[in-house]
MIROBA-682102 format. One record per residue (C-alpha): residue number from 0; residue in one letter; x, y, z. Coordinates in nm, 2 decimals. Layout:
! MIROBA-682102
- k;r;east;north;up
- NUM;a;X;Y;Z;
...
This chain:
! MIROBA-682102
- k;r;east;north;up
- 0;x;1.63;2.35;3.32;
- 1;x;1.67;2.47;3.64;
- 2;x;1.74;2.84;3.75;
- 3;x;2.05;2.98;3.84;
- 4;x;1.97;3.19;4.18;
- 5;x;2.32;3.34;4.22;
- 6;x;2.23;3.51;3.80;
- 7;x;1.89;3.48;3.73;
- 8;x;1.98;3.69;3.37;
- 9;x;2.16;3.38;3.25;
- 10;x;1.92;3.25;2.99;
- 11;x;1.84;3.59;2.88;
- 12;x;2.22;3.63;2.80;
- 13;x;2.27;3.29;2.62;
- 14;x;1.99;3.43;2.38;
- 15;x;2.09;3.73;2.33;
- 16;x;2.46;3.60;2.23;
- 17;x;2.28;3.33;1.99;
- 18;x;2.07;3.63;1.79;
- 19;x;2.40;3.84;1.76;
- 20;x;2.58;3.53;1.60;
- 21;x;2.30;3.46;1.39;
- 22;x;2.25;3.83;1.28;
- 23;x;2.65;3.86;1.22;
- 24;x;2.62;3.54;0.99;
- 25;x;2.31;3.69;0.77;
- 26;x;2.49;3.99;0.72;
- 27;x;2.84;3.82;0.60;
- 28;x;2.60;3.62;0.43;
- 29;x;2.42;3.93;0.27;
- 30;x;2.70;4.11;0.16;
- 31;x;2.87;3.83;-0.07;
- 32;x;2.52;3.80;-0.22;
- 33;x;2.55;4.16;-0.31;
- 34;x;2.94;4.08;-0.45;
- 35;x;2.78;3.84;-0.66;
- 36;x;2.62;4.09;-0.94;
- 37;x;3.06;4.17;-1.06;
- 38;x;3.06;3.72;-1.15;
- 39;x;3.04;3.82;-1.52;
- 40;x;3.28;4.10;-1.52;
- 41;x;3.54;3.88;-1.34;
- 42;x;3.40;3.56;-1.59;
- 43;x;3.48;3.80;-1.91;
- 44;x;3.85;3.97;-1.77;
- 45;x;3.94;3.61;-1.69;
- 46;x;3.82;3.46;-2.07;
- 47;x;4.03;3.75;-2.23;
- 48;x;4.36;3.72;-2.00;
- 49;x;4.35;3.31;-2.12;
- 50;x;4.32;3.48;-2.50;
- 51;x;4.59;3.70;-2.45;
- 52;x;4.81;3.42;-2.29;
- 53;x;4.77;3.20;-2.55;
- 54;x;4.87;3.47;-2.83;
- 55;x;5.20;3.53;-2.62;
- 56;x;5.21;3.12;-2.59;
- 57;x;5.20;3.15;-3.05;
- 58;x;5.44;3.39;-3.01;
- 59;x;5.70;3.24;-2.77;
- 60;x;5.67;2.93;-2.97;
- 61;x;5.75;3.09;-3.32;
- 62;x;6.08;3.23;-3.17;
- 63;x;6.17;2.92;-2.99;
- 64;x;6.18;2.79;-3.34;
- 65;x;6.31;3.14;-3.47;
- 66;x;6.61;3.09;-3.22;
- 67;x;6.62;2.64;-3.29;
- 68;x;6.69;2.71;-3.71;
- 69;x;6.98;2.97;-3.62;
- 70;x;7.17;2.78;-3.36;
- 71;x;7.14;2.39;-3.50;
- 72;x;7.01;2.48;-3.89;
- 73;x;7.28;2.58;-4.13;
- 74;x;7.40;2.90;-4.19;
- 75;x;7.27;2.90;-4.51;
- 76;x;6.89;2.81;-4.40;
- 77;x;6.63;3.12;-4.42;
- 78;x;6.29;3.13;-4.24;
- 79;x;6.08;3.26;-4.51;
- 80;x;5.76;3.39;-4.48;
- 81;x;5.49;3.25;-4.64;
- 82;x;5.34;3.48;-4.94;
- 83;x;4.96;3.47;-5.00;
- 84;x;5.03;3.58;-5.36;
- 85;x;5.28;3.27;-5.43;
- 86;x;5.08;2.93;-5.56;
- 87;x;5.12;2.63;-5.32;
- 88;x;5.13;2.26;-5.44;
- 89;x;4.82;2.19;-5.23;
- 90;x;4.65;1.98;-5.52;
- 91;x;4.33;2.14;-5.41;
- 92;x;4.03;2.19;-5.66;
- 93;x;3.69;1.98;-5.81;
- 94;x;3.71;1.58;-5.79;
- 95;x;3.61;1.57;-6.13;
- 96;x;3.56;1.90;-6.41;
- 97;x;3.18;1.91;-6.58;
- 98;x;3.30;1.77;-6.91;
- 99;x;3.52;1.45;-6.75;
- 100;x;3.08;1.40;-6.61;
- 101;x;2.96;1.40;-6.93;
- 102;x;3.23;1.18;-7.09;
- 103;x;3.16;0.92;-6.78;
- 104;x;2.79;0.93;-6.90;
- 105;x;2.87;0.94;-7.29;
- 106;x;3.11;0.62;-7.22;
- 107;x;2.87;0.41;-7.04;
- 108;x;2.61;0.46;-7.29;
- 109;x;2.87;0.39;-7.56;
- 110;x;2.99;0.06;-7.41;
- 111;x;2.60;-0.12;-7.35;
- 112;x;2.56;0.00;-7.76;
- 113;x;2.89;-0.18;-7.84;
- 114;x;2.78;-0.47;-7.62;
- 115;x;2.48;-0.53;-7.85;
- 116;x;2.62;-0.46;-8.18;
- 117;x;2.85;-0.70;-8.07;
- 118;x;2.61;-0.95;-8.00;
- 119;x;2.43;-0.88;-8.32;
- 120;x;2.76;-1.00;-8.53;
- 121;x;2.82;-1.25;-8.36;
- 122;x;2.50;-1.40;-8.47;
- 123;x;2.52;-1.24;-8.83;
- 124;x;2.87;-1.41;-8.84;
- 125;x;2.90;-1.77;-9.04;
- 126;x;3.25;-1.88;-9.05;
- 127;x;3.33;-2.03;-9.36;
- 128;x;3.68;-2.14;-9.38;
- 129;x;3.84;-2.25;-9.71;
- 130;x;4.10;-2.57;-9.68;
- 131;x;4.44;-2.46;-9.65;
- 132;x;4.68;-2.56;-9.96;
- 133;x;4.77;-2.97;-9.98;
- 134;x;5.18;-2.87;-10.09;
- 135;x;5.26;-2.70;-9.79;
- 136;x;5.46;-2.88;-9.48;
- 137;x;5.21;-3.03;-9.21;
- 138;x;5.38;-3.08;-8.88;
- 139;x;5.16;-3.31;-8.67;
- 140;x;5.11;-3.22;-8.30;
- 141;x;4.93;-3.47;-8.06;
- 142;x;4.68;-3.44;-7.79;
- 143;x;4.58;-3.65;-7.52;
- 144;x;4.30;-3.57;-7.28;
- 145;x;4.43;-3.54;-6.90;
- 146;x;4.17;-3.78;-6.79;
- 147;x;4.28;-4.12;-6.96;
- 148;x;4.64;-4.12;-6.82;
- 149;x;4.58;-4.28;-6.53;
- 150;x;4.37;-4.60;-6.72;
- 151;x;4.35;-4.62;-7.03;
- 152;x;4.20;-4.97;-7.03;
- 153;x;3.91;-4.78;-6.90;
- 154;x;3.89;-4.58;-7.24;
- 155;x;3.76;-4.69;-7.63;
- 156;x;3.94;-4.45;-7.83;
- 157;x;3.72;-4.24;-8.09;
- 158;x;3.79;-4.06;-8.39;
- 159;x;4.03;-3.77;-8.35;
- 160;x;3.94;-3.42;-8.42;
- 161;x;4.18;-3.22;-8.66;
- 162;x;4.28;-2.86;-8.65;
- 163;x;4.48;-2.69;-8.92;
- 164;x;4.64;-2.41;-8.81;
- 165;x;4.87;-2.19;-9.08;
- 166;x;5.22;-2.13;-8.89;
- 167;x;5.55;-1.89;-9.05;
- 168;x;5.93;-1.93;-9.03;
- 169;x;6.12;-1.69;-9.18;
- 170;x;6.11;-1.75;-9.55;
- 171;x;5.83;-2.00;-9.53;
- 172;x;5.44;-2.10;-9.41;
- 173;x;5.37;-2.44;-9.31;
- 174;x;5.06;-2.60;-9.16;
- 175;x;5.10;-2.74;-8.81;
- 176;x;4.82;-2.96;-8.78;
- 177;x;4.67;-3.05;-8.43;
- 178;x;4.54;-3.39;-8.35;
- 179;x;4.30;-3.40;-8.05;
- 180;x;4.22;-3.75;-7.92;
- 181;x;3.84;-3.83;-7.84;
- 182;x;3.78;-4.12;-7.59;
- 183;x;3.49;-4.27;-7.44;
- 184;x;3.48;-4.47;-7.09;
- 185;x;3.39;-4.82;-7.11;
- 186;x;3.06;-4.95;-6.93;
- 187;x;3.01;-5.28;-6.78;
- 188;x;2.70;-5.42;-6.88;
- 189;x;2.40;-5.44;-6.62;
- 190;x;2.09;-5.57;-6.54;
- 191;x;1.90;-5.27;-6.51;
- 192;x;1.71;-5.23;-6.91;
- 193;x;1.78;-4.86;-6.85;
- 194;x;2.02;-4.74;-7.09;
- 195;x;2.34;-4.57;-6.94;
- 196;x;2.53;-4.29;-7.12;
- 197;x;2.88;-4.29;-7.13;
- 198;x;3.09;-3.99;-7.07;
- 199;x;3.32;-3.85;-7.38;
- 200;x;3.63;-3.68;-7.31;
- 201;x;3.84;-3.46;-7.60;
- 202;x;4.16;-3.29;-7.56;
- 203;x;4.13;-2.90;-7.47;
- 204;x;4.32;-2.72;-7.74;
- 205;x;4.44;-2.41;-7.54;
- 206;x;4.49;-2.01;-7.65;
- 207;x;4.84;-2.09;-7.81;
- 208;x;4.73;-2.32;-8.06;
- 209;x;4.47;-2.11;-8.18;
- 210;x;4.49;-1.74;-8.08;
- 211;x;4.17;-1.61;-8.25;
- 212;x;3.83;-1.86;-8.19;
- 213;x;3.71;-2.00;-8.49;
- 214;x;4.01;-1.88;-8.71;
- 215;x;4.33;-2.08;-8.92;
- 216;x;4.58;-1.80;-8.81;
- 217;x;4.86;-1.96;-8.57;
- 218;x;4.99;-1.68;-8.32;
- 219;x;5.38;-1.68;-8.54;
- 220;x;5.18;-1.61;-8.85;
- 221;x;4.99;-1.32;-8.66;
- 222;x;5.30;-1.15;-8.49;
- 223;x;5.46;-1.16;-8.86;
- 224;x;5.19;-0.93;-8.98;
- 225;x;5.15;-0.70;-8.68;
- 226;x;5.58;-0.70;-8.65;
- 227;x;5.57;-0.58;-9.06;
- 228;x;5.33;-0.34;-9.09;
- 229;x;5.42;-0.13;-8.78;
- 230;x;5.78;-0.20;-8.74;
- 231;x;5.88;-0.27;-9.08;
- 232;x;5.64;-0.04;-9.23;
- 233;x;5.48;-0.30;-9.47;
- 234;x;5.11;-0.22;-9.55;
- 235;x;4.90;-0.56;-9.58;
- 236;x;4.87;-0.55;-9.93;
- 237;x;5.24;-0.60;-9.96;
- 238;x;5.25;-0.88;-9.72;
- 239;x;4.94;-1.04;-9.92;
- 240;x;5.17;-1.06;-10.25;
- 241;x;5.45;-1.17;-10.04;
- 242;x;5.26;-1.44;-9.91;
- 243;x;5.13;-1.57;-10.23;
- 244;x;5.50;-1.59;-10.31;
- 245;x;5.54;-1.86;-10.08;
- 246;x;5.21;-2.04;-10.18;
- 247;x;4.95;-1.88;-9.93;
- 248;x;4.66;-1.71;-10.09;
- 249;x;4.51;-1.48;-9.79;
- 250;x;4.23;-1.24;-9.88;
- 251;x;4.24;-0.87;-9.76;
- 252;x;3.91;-0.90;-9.54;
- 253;x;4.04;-1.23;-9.37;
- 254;x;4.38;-1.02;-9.28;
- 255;x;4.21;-0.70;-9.16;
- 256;x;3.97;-0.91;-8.95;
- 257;x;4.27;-1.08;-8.80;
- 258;x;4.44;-0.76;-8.76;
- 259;x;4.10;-0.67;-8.55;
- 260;x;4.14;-0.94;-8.35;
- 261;x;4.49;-0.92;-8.26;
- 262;x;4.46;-0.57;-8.15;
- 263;x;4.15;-0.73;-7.92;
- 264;x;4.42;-0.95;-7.78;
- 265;x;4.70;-0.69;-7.72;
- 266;x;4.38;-0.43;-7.56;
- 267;x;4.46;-0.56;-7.22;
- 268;x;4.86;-0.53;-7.23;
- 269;x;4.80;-0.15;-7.39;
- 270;x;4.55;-0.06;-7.06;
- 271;x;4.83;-0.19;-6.79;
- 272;x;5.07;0.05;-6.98;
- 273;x;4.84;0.33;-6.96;
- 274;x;4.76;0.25;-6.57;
- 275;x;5.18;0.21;-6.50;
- 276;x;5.24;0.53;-6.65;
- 277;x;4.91;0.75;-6.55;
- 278;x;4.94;0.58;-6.20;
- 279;x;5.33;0.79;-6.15;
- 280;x;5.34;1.16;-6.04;
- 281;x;5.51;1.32;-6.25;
- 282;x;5.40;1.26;-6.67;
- 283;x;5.50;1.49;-6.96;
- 284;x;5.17;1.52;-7.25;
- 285;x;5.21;1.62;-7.59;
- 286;x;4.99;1.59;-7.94;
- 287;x;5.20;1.53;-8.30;
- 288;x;5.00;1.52;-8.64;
- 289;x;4.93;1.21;-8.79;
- 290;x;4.85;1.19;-9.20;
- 291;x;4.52;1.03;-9.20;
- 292;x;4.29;0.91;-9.50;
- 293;x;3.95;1.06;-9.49;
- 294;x;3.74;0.87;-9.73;
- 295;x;3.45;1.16;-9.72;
- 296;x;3.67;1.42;-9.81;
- 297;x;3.91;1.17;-10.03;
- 298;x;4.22;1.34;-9.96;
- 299;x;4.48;1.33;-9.66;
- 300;x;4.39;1.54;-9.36;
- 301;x;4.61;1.63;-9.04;
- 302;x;4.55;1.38;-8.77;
- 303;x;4.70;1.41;-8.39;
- 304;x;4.83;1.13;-8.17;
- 305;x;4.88;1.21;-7.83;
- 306;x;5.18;1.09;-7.62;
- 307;x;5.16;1.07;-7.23;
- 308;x;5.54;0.96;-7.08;
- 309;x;5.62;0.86;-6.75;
- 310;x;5.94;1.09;-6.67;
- 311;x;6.06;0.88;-6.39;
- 312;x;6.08;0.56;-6.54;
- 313;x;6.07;0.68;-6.88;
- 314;x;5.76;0.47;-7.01;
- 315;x;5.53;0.58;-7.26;
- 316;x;5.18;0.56;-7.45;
- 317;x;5.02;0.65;-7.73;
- 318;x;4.65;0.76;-7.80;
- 319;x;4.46;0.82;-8.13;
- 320;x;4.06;0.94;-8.04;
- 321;x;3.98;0.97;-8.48;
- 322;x;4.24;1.23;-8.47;
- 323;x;4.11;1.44;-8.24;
- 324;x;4.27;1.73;-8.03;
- 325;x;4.00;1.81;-7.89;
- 326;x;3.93;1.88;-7.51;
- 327;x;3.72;1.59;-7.42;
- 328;x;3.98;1.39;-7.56;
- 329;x;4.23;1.49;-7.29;
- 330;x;3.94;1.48;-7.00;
- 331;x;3.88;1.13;-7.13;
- 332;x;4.23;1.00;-7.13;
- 333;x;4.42;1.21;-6.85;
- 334;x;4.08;1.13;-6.58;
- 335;x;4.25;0.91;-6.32;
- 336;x;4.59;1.12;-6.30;
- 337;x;4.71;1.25;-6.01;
- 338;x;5.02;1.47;-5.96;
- 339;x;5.24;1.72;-6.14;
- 340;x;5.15;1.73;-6.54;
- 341;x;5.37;1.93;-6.80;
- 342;x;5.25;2.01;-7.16;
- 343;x;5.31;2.32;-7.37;
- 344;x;5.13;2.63;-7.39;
- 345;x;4.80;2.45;-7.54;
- 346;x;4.49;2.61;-7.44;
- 347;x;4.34;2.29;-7.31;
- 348;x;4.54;2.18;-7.04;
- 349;x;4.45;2.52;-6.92;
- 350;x;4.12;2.36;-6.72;
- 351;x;4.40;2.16;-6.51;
- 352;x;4.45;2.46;-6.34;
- 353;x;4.07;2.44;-6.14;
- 354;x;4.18;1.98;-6.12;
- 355;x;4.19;1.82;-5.77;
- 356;x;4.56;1.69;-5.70;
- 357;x;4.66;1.80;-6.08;
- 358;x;4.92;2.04;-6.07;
- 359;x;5.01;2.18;-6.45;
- 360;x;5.39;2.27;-6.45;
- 361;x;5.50;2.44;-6.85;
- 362;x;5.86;2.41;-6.96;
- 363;x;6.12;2.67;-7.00;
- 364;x;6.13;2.54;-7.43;
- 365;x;5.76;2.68;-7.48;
- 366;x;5.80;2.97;-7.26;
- 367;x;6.06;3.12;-7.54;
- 368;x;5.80;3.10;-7.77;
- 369;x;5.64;3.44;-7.77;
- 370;x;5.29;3.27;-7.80;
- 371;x;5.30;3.09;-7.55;
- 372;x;5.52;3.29;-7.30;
- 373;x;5.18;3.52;-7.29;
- 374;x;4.94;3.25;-7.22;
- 375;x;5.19;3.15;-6.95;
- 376;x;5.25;3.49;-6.84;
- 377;x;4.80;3.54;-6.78;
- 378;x;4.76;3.19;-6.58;
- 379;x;4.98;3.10;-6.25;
- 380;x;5.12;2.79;-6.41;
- 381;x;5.44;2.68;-6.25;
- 382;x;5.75;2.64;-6.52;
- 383;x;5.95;2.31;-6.51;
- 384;x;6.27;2.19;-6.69;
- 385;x;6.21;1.88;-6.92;
């Protein structure tokens, strides 16, 4: 760099102007260091202005809404405030109550005893059937196996098997009296010295013809008994000396064990009633007395049948548990419901109260009932009309 003769203080002047810059910029620089220290008074009045501006935001909102129900609602239409007192239909509470666990346990345990009792008669059990009487009608029915229609040069016809099955028409029994056709396929000869079976085909005699395995009871004969003793009201002993009138000797133990067996049958029709009507909302429970024999005590004793309805659709159920009223009788039989449930002033149904998605609703008919009205008037049960 050359020197300047005409101001030889140049240089010095350039430097001095660079260190005043420099020491202007350290102290702008300095003092917002020191305005740093108020960053978490600002950080805390800015956190609670957002708070406070969101309350106001709540606010605005709930009079927005205030001002939407008086100008479109109807003039009728209320805003009222929510009362912590007042019992919501929030269907809150426990899945499933401690007794409804135990009965889940009891049950499995019960059904793997069954299950091998069961077994047990079954290989106890040896059928013996008695001919049925030569004077009454037969009525022959044949059957073909499905597998010879298309050739039946193909097929060497064997002795038939016969089934008797004992059939009613009003004011009669008759036999009808099944004729399955055995065949067996024809087999060219061969060369080979190794002896080839041949297959043997019999007609399938399905569930109609013979409701109950290894039994002479045809399914009219069955719905007679069931039809007369619980809608006609004739015990089986009756029917027995009605039957003999017609020339049919049945033996008590035969007819209770098709009775037994029937009920077996209908099992599955009575659980898809139970699941239409447990499966609604809305059901109405109640228990009735029952006479029922007890042979230990050998006298009559008060029995109770309970009675669930679906209000809606007006279907019904009954359930006998040995005449029980007891509690795990309901926990048993009311475990998969969900939704409003109205009984009478019973002290069981009280536990529904603590029920997941059960809500117990009481009726205005108990609730005159000074019993009653003061086990309604302790427990926050909601009243409904029936």
């Amino acid at each position: 760099m050359q020197e300047n003769k005409e101001n030889p203080n140049e240089l010095l002047e350039l430097l001095l102007e660079k260190c005043d810059r420099l020491y202007q910029e350290n102290m702008l620089l300095k003092g917002k260091l020191e305005d740093r220290t108020d960053v978490d008074a600002l950080k805390s009045s800015y956190e609670k202005t957002i708070s406070e501006k969101d309350t106001r935001i709540v606010d605005l909102e709930k009079q927005v809404a205030s001002l939407k129900r008086r100008i479109w609602g109807k003039s009728s239409e209320r805003y009222i405030q929510a009362d912590p007192q007042q019992r919501r239909i929030d269907f809150e509470g426990l899945d499933l109550l401690p007794g409804e666990k135990e009965l889940a346990e009891a049950a499995k345990a019960e059904i793997e005893a069954f299950r091998k009792r069961r077994v047990k008669e079954q290989v106890k059990r040896k059928p013996v059937r008695k001919p049925l009487p030569e004077d009454l009608p037969r009525v022959e029915e044949h059957l073909y196996p499905s597998e010879i229609m298309e050739n039946k040069d193909a097929w060497t016809e064997l002795e038939p098997e016969i089934t008797e099955m004992l059939e009613y028409e009003p004011g009669k029994c008759y036999v009808r009296k099944i004729v399955r056709h055995k065949y067996v396929q024809k087999i060219k000869p061969t060369l080979d010295s190794e002896k080839v079976s041949s297959p043997i085909v019999t007609a399938s005699l399905a569930t109609r013809y013979q409701p109950i395995a290894r039994s002479y009871a045809g399914a009219s004969l069955l719905a007679e008994l069931m039809i007369n003793k619980y809608v006609n009201h004739l015990p089986f002993y009756r029917q027995i000396q009605m039957m003999k009138q017609m020339g049919v000797n049945l033996p008590p133990p035969t007819v209770n064990g098709w009775f037994k067996d029937t009920a077996d049958l209908l099992r599955p029709l009575y659980y898809r009633l139970g699941e239409q009507v447990l499966a609604t909302d809305y059901i109405q429970v109640d228990e009735t007395t029952v006479p029922v024999i007890n042979n230990e005590k050998k006298k009559t004793v008060n029995g109770y049948m309970w009675m669930v309805r679906s209000v809606m659709d007006s279907q019904l159920f009954f359930h006998y548990d040995h005449g029980s009223r007891a509690q795990n009788v309901a926990l048993s039989l009311l475990k998969d419901f969900r939704g409003a449930m109205q009984t009478d002033g019973y002290g069981v149904y009280k536990m529904y109260e603590y029920k997941k998605d059960v809500l117990p609703l009481g009726c205005w008919a108990h609730a005159r009932r000074y019993r009653n009205f003061n086990l309604i008037k302790s427990s926050p049960i909601m009243i409904a009309d029936n």
